[in-house]
C-alpha positions as CSV (number, residue, x, y, z in Angstrom):
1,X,281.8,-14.0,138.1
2,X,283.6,-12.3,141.1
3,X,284.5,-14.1,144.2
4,X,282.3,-12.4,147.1
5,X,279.9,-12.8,150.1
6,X,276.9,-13.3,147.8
7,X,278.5,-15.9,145.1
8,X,276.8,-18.6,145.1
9,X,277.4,-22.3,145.5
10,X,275.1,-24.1,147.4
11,X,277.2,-23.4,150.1
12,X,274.0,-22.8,152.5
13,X,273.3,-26.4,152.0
14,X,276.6,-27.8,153.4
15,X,276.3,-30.8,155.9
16,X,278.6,-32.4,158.2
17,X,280.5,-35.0,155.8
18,X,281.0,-32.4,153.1
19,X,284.4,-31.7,151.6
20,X,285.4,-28.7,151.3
21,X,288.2,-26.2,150.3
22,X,289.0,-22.5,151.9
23,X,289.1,-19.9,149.2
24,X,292.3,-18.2,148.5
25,X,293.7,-15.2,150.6
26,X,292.6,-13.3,147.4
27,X,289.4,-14.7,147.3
28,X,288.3,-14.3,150.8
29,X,289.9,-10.6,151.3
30,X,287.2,-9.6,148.9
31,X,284.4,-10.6,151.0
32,X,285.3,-8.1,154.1
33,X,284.9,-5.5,155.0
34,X,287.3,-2.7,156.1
35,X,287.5,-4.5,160.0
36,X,288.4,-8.0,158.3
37,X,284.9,-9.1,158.9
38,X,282.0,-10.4,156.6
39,X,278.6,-10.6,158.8
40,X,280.6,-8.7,161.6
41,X,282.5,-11.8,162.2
42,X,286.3,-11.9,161.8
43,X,288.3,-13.4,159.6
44,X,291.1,-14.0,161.5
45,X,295.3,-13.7,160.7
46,X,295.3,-17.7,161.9
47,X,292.6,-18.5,159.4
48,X,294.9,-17.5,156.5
49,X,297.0,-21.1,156.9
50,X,294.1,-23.3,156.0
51,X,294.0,-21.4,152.5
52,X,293.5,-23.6,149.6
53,X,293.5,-26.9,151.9
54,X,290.5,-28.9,151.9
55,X,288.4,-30.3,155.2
56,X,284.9,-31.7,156.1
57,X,282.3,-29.9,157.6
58,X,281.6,-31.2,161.0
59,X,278.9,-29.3,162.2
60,X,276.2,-26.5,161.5
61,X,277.6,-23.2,163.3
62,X,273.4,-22.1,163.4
63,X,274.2,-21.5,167.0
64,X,276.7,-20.6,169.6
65,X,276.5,-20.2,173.8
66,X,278.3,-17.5,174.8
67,X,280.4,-18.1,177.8
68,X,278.2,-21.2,178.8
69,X,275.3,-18.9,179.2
70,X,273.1,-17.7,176.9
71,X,272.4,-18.9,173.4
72,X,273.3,-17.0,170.4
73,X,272.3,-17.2,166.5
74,X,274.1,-17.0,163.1
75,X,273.8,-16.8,159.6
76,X,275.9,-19.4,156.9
77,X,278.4,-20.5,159.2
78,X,279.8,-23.9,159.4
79,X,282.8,-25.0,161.7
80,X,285.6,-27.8,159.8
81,X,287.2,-30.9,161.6
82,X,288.8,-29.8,164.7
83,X,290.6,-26.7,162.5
84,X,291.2,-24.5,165.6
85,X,292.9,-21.3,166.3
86,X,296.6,-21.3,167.7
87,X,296.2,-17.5,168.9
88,X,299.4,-16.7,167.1
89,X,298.0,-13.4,166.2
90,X,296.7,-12.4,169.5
91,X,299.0,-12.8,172.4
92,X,299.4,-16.4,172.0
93,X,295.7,-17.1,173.3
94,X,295.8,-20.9,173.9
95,X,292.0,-21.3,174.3
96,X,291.9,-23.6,170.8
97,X,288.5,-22.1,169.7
98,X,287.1,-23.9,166.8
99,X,287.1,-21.7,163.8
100,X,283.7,-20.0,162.7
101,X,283.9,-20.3,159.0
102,X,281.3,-18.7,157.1
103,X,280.2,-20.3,153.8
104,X,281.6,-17.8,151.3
105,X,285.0,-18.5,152.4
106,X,284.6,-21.7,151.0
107,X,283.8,-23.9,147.8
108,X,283.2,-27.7,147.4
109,X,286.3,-29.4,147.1
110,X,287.7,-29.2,143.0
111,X,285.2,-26.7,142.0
112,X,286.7,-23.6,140.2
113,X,287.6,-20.9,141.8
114,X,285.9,-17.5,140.7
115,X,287.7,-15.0,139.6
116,X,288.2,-12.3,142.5
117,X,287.4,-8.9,142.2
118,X,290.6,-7.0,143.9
119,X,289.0,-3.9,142.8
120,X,286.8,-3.8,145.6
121,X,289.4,-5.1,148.3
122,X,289.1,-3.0,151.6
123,X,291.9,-4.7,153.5
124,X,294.7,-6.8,152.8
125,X,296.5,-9.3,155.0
126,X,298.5,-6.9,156.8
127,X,295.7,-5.1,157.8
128,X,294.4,-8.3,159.6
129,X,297.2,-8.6,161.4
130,X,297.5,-5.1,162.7
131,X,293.4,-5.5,163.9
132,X,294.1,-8.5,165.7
133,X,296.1,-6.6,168.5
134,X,296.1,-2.9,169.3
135,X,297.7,-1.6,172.9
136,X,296.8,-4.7,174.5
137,X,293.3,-5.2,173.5
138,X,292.2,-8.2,171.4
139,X,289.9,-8.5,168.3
140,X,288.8,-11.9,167.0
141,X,285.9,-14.3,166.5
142,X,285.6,-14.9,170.3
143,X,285.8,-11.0,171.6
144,X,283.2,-10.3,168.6
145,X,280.9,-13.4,169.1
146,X,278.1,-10.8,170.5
147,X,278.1,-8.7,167.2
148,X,278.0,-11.6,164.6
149,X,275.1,-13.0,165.9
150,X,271.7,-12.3,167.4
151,X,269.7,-13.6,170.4
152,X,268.6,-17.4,170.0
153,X,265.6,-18.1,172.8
154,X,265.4,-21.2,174.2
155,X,261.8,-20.7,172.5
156,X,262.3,-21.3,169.4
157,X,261.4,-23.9,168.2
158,X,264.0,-23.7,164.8
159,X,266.9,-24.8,166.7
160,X,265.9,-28.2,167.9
161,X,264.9,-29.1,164.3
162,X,267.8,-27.5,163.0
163,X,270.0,-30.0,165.6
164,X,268.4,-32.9,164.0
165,X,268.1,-31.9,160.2
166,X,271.3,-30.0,159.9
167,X,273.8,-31.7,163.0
168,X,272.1,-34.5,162.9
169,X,271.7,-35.1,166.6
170,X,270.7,-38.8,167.6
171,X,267.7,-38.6,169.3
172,X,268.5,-39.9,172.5
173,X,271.1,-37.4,173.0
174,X,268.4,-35.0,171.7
175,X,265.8,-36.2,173.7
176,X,268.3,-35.5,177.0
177,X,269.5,-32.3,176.3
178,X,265.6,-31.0,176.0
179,X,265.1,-32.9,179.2
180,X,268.3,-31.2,180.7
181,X,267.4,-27.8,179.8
182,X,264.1,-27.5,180.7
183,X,265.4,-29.1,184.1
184,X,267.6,-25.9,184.5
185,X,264.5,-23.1,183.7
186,X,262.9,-24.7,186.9
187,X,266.1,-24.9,188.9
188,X,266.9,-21.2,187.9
189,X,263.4,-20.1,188.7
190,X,263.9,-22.2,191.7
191,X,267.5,-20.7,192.9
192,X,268.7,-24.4,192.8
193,X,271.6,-25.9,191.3
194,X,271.6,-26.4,187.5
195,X,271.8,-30.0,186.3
196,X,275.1,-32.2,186.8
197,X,276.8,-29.1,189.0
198,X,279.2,-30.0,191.2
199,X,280.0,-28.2,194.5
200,X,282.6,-28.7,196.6
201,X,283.6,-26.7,200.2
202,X,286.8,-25.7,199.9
203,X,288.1,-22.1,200.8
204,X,291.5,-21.8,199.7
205,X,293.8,-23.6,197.2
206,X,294.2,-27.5,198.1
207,X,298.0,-27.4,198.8
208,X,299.0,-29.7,196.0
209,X,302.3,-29.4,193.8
210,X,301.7,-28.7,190.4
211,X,302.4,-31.4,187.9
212,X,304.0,-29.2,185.5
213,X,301.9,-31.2,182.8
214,X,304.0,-30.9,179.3
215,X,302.0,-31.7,175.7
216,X,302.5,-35.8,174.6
217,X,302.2,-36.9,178.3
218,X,299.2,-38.9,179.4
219,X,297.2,-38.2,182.7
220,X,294.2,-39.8,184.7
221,X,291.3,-37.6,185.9
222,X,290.5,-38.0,189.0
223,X,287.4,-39.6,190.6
224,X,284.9,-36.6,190.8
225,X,284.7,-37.4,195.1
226,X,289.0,-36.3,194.8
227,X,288.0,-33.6,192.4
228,X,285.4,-32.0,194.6
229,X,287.6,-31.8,197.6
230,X,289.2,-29.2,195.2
231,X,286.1,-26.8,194.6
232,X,284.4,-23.9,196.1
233,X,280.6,-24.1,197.0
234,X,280.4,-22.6,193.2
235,X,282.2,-25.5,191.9
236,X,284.9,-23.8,191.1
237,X,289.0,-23.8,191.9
238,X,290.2,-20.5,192.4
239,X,287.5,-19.0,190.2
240,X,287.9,-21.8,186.8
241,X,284.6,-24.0,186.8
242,X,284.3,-27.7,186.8
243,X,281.8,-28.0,184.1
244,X,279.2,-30.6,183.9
245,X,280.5,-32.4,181.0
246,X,283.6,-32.4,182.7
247,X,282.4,-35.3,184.8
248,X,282.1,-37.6,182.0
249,X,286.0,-38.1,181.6
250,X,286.5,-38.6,185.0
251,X,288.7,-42.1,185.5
252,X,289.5,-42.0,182.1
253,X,293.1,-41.8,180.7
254,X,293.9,-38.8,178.0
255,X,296.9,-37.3,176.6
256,X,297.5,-33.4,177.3
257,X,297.1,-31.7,174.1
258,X,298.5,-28.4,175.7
259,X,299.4,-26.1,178.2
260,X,297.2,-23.0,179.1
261,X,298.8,-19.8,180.1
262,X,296.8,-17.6,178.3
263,X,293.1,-16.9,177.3
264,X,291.5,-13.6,175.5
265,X,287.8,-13.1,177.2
266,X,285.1,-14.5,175.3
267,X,283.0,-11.2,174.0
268,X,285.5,-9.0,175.6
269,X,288.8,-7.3,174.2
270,X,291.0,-8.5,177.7
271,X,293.7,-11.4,178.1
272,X,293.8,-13.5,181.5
273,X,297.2,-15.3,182.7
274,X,296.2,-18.7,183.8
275,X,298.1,-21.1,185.8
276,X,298.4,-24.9,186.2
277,X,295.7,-25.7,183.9
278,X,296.0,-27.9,180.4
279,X,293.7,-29.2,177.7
280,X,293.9,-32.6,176.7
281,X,292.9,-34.5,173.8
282,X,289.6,-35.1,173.0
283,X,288.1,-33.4,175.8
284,X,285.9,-31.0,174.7
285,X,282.2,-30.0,175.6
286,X,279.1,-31.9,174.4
287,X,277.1,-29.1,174.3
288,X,274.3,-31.5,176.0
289,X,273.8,-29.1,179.2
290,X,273.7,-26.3,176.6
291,X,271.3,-26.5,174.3
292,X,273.5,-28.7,172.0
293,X,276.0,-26.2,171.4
294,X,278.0,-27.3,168.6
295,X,280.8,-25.2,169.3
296,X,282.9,-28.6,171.2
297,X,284.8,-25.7,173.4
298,X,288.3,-27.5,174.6
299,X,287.5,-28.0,178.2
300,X,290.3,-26.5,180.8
301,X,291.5,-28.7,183.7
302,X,293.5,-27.8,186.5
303,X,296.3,-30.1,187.5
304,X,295.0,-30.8,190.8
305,X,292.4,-32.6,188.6
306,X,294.6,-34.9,187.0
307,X,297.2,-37.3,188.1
308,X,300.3,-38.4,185.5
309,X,300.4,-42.2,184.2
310,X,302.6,-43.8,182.1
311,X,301.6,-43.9,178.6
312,X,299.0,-46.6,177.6
């Protein structure tokens, strides 16, 4: 039988824990379409290393935020362990986005492949590389995040029993992140801050030297009462948010992961220079102040945020 978007395997079923192995370039180039996309969703020139390798589910992708804000839905996607874009193929985008994989890109581990049908092909490798980039503007999972999916309500009642069955949420987290956002329709109703923001009242840029923060070296974040001498009455430093979940790592010591210099827009075809600001290991949102977002978005930090120590 031909290898395509509608072959199936069961793959609708997959749960975190599940092994599985990415289809061929052959394979996969015959589910798209003529934009590189299946389910308007890209399949992206950085995706093509992970052919033929295996990995385990680690989430669901049912659901996504979109730029922390609102909520969006999709069909037969699942993200894989920490398999992140390097943004080779679009300006060198360092945002680290966890791949959107959908499930006829992939097969259980071992099971044979299907036979692909390269008749119907309407793009080849090539092709995917010249759509990621064209006179500046930028074309990938994260510009087209609005197109492969539809609006998810914070009314549905789906979602939270999808957390538990499909992501398998532990309740108490569950249980907080209900609590959490039905705190922020009142505060939004209310004009009053949303849960665990932090302001600060600073005007201008706090005068510190960068720390020039290189990938492999370690770093302390600072206690949030340092950190908020730093932000603007938006919580912000010169326009990049301190997040809420940010405030969970604060004292603890990670290692930088990597330098961020440049970013393509979520849901927009632009790039942003960035400056003084890394990502570090194992920092990456909970998704608890969003609706249990299972997205785990590498959280940015400014260096003014951090303080360099001596390996552990």
């Amino acid at each position: 039988m031909p290898f395509s978007a509608h072959t199936n395997y069961g793959r609708h079923d997959l749960m975190p824990g599940d092994l599985v192995e990415v289809g061929s370039a052959a394979e996969i180039l015959a589910t798209l379409d003529a934009n590189g996309t299946l389910g308007s969703l890209p399949f992206m020139p950085e995706m093509l290393a992970f052919s033929g390798r295996q990995f385990r589910v680690s989430r669901r992708a049912f659901k996504t935020c979109v730029d922390d804000r609102e909520m969006r839905q999709l069909d037969d996607t699942v993200f894989l362990e920490d398999v992140r874009c390097d943004g080779a193929a679009h300006g060198g985008c360092d945002r680290g986005c966890l791949i959107f994989w959908k499930t006829a890109w992939l097969k259980p581990a071992g099971a044979a492949a299907p036979q692909a049908d390269c008749s119907k092909v309407a793009i080849s490798e090539r092709d995917l590389i010249s759509l990621a980039e064209r006179d500046g503007q930028f074309f990938c999972q994260s510009t087209e995040i609005i197109n492969a999916s539809r609006p998810l309500p914070w009314w549905n009642p789906r979602q939270y029993f999808w957390d538990l069955k499909y992501n398998r949420v532990p309740p108490v987290l569950f249980a907080r992140s209900l609590f959490i956002a039905f705190y922020n329709k009142i505060a939004s109703a209310l004009k009053l801050p949303v849960w665990g923001s932090v302001a600060g009242c600073a005007t201008t840029g706090n005068g510190t030297q960068p720390l020039n923060l290189r990938p492999g070296e370690f770093v302390r974040v600072k206690p949030l009462s340092q950190i908020k001498t730093t932000l603007d009455s938006e919580g912000k430093h010169q326009h990049l948010l301190f997040a809420p979940a940010m405030a969970n790592f604060c004292g603890q010591v990670l290692q930088v992961r990597d330098r961020v210099e440049n970013i393509v827009l979520e849901a927009t075809p632009r790039q942003r220079k960035i400056k003084e600001t890394v990502v570090l290991e194992g920092a990456t949102c909970d998704g608890v102040c969003h609706r249990l977002c299972p997205r785990q978005s590498l959280l940015f930090w400014r260096e003014c945020w951090l303080e360099r120590v001596a390996a552990p």
